[in-house]
C-alpha positions in Angstrom: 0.7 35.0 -22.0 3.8 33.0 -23.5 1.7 29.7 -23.0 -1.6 30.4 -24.4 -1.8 28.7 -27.5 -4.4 29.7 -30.3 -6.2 27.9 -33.6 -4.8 28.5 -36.9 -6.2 27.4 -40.3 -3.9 27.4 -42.9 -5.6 27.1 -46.9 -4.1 23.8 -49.1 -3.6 24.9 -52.5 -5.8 27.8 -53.8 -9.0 26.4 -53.0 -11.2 28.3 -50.2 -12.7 25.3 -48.8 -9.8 23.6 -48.3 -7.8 24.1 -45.1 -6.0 22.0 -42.0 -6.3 23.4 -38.4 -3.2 23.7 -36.1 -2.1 25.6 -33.2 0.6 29.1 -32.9 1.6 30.5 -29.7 1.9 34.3 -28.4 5.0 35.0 -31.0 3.1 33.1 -33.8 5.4 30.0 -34.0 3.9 27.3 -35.1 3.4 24.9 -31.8 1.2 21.9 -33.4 1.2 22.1 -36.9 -1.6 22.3 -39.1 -2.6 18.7 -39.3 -6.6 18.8 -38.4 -9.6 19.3 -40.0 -11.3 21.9 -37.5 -9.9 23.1 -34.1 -11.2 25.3 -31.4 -9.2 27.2 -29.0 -7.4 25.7 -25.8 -9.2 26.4 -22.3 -7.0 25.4 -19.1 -4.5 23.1 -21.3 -7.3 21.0 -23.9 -8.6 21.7 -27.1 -10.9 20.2 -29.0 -10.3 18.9 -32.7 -11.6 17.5 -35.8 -10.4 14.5 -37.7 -11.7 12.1 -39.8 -14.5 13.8 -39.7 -15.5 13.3 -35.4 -14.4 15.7 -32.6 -11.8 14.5 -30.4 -10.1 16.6 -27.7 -5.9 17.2 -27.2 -3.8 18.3 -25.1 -0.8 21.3 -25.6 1.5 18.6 -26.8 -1.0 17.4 -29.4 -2.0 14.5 -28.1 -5.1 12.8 -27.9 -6.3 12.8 -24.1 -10.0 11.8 -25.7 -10.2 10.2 -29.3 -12.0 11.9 -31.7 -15.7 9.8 -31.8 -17.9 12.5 -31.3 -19.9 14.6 -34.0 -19.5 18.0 -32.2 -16.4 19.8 -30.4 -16.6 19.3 -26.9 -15.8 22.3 -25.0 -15.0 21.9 -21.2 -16.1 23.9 -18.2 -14.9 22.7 -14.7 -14.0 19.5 -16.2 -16.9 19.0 -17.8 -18.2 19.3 -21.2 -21.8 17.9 -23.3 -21.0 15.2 -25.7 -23.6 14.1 -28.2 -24.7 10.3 -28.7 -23.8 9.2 -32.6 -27.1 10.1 -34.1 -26.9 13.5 -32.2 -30.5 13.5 -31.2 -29.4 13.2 -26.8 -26.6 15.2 -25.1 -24.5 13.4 -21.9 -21.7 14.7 -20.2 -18.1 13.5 -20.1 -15.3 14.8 -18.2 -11.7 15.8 -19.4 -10.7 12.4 -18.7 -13.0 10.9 -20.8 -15.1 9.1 -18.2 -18.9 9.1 -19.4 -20.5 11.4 -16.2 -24.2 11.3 -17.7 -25.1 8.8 -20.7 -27.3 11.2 -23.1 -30.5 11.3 -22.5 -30.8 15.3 -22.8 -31.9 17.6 -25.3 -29.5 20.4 -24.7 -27.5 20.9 -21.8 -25.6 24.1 -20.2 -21.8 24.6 -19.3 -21.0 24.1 -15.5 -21.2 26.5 -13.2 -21.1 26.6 -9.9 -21.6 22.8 -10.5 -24.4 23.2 -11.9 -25.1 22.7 -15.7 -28.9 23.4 -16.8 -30.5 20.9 -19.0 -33.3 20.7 -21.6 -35.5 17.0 -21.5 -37.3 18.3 -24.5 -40.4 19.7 -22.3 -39.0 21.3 -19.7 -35.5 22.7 -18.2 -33.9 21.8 -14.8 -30.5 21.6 -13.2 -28.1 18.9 -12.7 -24.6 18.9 -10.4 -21.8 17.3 -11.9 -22.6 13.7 -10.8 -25.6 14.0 -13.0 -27.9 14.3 -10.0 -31.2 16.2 -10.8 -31.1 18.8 -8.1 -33.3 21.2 -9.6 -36.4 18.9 -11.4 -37.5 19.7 -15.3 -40.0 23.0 -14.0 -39.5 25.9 -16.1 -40.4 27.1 -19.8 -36.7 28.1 -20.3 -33.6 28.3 -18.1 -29.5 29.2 -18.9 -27.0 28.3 -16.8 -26.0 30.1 -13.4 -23.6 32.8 -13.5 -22.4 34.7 -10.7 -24.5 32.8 -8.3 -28.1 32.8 -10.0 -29.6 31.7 -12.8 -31.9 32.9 -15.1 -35.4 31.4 -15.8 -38.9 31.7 -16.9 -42.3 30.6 -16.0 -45.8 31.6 -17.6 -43.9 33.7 -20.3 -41.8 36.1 -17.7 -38.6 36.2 -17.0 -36.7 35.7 -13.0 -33.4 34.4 -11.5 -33.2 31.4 -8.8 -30.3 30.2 -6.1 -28.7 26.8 -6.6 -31.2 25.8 -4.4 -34.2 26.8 -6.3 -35.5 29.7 -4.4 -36.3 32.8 -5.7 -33.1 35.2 -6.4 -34.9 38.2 -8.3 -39.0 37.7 -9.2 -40.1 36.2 -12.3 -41.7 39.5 -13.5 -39.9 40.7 -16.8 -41.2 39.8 -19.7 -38.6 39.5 -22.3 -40.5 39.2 -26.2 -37.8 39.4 -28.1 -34.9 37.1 -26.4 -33.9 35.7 -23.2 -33.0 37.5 -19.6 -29.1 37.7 -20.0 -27.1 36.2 -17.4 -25.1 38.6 -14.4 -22.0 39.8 -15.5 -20.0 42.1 -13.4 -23.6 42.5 -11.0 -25.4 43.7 -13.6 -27.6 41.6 -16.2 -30.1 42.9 -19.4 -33.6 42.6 -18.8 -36.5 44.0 -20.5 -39.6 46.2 -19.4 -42.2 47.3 -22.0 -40.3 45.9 -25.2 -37.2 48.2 -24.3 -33.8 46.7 -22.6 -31.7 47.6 -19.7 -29.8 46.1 -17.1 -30.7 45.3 -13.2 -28.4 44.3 -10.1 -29.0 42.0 -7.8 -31.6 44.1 -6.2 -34.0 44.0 -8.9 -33.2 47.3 -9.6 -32.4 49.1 -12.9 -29.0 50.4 -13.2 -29.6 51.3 -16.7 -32.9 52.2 -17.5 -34.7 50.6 -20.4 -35.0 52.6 -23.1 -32.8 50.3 -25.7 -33.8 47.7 -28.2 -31.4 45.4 -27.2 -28.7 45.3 -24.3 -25.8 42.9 -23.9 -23.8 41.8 -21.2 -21.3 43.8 -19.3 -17.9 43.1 -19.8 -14.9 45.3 -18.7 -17.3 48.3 -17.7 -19.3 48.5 -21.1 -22.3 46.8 -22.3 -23.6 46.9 -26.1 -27.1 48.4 -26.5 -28.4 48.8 -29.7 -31.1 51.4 -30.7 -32.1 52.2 -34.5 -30.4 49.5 -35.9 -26.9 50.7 -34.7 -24.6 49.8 -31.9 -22.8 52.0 -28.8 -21.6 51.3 -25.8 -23.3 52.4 -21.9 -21.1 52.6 -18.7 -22.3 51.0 -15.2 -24.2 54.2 -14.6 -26.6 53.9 -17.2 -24.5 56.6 -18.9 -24.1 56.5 -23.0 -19.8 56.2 -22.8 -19.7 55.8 -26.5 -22.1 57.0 -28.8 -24.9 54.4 -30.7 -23.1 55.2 -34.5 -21.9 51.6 -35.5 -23.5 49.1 -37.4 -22.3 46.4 -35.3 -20.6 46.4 -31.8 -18.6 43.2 -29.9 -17.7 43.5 -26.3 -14.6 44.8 -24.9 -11.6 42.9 -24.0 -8.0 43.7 -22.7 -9.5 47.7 -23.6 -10.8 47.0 -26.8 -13.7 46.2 -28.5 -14.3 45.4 -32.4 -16.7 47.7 -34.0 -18.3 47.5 -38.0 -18.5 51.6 -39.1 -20.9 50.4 -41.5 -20.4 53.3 -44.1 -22.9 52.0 -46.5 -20.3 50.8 -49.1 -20.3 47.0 -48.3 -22.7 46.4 -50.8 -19.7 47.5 -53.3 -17.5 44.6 -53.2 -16.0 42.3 -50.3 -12.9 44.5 -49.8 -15.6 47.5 -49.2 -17.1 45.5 -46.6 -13.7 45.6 -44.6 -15.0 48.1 -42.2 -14.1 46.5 -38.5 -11.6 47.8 -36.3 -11.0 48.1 -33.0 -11.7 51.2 -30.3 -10.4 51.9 -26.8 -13.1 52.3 -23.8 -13.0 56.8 -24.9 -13.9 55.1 -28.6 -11.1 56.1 -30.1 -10.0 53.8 -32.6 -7.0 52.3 -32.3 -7.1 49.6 -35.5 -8.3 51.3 -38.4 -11.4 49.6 -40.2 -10.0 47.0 -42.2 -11.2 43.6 -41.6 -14.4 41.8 -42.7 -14.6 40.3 -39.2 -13.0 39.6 -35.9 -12.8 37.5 -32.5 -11.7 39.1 -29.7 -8.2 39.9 -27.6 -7.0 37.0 -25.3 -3.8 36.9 -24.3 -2.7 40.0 -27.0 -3.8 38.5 -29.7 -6.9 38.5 -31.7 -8.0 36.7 -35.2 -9.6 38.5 -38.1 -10.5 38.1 -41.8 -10.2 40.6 -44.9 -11.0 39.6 -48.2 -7.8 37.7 -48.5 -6.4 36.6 -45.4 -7.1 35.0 -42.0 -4.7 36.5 -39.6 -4.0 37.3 -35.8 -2.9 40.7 -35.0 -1.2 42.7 -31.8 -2.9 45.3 -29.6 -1.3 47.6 -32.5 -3.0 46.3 -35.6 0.6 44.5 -36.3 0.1 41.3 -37.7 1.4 37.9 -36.1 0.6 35.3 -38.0 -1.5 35.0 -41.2 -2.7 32.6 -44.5 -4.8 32.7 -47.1 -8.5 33.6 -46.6 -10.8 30.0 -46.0 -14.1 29.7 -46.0 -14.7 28.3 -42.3 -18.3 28.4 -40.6 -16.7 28.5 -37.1 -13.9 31.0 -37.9 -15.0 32.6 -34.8 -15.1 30.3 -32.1 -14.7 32.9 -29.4 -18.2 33.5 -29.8 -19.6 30.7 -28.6 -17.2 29.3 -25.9 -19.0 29.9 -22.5 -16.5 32.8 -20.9 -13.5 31.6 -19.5 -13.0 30.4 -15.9 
């Protein structure tokens, strides 16, 4: 815990759109001081940060281990992370040592998995390993990368899972209108059947039967599944463990999971919209409602916004660090890292 270190952006002066990135650790001390323009969070000791306007990458003593030259953060998965070419239009990949691996020449690619990343030539979607050999050839509709062994993909509209080596995992059978087959997560993965979600194992056979309109991913024994517009939780049984009464629901980690009450009075004014806290795995809350939104727990800590302050609290509620609310379009970067290895 003591050396995870996490993003901070601190406002200058008392404008909202105005704010330098830096680093805290666990005890919120300031570790690298608020000197960038954007900064994402560290994954196995690099980070990726904005200056001068290009995305560069540092290590825990703030140092530059890849200048910033890039116009997106580059976010690394087994040593490996897409990197855009400078009109942004083809995606390469580069390792953490800044060696060019792939030249761009993609539309999209995957993080690595496995070592495996899936990629997007702008027709189709196929696999590469992390030489940038095409293992897998441009074949299906839609692919994401592997997780826990397979990967999802579709052909002629529906929805299956393939091995690294291409052959069939689960059958491409479930047709999926309304999103993508999720990837496995703890042996279970979302799936839909007749326009209704649930999850399946390995054996192509539902754990949780669909009857939701929307399932997540698993994570710590619970998995989000909406229904009416709200948000609860379901066990690996297929069991409701917490009931379907918030507006919005984020997935559990280190016991607790951020949920928005959604009273009805956000419409009020921006401190009435302040109705995210955080429950235990019973439901029980255990932070009162009280931000506007939040990431979630690694490593003890967690960052949220009210209506006036960005700030990382405890597993109490206590806060750790904080400044002035900024406006800041990735203020929750947890979101879309790939999961941690």
């Amino acid at each position: 815990m003591a050396d995870r270190l996490f993003p901070i952006y601190v406002r200058e002066g008392r404008s909202r759109k105005r704010f330098k990135a830096g680093y805290i650790n666990c005890a919120g001390e300031t570790v690298i001081p608020a000197q960038y323009q954007d900064a994402y969070p560290f994954r196995n000791g690099l980070a990726s940060v904005k200056r001068d306007g290009l995305w560069g990458v540092i290590n825990r003593q703030g140092d530059f281990v890849i200048a910033p030259l890039h116009g997106r953060p580059l976010v690394f998965t087994e040593g490996l992370s897409d990197f855009p070419s400078p009109d942004e239009h083809k995606i390469g990949v580069i390792s953490s040592t800044g060696e060019v691996i792939v030249k761009p020449r993609y539309r999209s690619i995957s993080h690595f998995s496995g070592g495996l990343a899936c990629v997007f030539d702008g027709q189709l979607y196929g696999f590469i390993d992390q030489n940038g050999n095409q293992v897998i050839p441009p074949f299906f509709e839609d692919a994401r990368g592997f997780s826990e062994g397979v990967a999802a993909v579709k052909v002629n509209g529906a929805w299956g899972y393939i091995y690294p080596d291409a052959s069939t995992a689960i059958p491409i059978r479930y047709i999926c209108q309304r999103g993508m087959a999720g990837p496995f997560r703890e042996g279970l993965a979302r799936v839909a059947r007749n326009g209704q979600w649930g999850h399946i194992n390995k054996e192509a056979k539902f754990v949780v039967e669909p009857r939701f309109d929307m399932a997540y991913e698993f994570c710590e024994s619970r998995a989000v599944v909406t229904l009416d517009r709200r948000a609860g939780f379901v066990d690996r049984e297929g069991d409701i463990a917490i009931p379907i009464d918030f507006l919005r629901a984020e997935m559990f980690s280190e016991g607790l999971a951020a949920v928005d009450t959604g009273s009805g009075k956000a419409h009020e004014s921006v401190a009435a919209a302040c109705e995210t806290g955080f429950i235990d795995q019973k439901g029980e809350f255990v932070i009162p409602p009280r931000f506007l939104s939040t990431g979630k727990f690694q490593d003890g800590l967690c960052i949220t916004d009210n209506d006036k302050d960005i700030a990382y609290v405890n597993h109490e509620g206590a806060v750790v660090w904080s400044s002035g609310w900024v406006e800041h379009l990735n203020f929750n970067p947890y979101h879309i890292l790939p999961p941690s290895p």
